[in-house]
C-alpha positions as CSV (number, residue, x, y, z in Angstrom):
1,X,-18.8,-21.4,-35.0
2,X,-19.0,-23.7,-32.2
3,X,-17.6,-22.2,-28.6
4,X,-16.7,-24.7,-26.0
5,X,-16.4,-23.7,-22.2
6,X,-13.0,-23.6,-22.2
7,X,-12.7,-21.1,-25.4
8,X,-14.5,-19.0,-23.6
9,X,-12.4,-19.1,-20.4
10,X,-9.2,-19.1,-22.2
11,X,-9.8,-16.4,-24.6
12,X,-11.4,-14.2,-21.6
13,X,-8.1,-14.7,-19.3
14,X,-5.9,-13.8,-22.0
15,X,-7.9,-10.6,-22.9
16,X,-8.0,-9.5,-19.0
17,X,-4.1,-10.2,-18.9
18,X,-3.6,-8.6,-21.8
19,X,-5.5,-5.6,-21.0
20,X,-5.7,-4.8,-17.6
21,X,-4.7,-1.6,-16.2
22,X,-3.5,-2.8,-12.7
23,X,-4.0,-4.4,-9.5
24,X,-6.9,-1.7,-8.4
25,X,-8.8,-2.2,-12.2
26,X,-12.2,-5.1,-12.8
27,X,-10.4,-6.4,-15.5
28,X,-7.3,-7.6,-12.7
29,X,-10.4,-8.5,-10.6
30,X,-11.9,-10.9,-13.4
31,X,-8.8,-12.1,-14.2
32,X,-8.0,-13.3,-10.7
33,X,-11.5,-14.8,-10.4
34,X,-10.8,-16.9,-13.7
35,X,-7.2,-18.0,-12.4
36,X,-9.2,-19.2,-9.2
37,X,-10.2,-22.1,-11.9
38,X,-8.5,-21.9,-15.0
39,X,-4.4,-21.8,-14.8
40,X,-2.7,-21.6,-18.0
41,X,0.6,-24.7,-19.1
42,X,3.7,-23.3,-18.6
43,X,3.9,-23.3,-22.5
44,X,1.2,-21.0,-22.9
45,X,1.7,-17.7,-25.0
46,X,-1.5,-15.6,-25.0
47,X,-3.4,-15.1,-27.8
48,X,-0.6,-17.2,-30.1
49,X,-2.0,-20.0,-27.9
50,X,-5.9,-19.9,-28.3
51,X,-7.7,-21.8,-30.4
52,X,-9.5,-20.0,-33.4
53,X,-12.4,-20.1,-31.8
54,X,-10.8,-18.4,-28.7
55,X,-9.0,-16.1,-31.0
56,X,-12.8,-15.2,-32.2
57,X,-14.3,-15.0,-28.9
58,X,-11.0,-12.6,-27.8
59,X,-11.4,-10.2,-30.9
60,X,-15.0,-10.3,-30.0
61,X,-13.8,-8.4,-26.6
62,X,-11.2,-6.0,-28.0
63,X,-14.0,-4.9,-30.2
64,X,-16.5,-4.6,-27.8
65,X,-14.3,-2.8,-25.6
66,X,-12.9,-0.2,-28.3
67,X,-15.5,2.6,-28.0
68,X,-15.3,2.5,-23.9
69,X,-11.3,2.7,-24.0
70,X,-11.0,5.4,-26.9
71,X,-13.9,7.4,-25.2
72,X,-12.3,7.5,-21.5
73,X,-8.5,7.2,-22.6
74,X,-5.9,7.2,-25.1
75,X,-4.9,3.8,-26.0
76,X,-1.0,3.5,-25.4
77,X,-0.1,0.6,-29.0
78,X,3.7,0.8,-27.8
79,X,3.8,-0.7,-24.7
């Protein structure tokens, strides 16, 4: 697959939103840096909104970032 620059941003932004665990965390951190240059339409829904590309890339992240979260925490699906 081919990933353009703005896959990449978008799909990153929406993983950090998604899964940031507050103000104090480096995920908030990276999100703010990204929303210093990337700020999402008003229509925009998350991961419903990403390209399949971006949909790749943010998979990519949840999966990379599985064995740190289920190591240090229990993962809370019913939020």
């Amino acid at each position: 697959m081919y990933y353009d620059r703005f896959d990449i941003i978008e799909a990153h932004y929406s993983f950090y939103v998604d899964y940031h665990s507050g103000q104090g965390s480096e995920f908030y951190e990276r999100q703010c840096k990204i929303s210093d240059y990337y700020k999402p339409s008003i229509n925009w829904n998350g991961y419903d909104s990403l390209t399949n590309n971006g949909q790749d890339i943010y998979d990519q992240l949840v999966n990379i970032h599985e064995y740190t979260w289920t190591s240090i925490q229990e993962i809370d699906h019913d939020f």
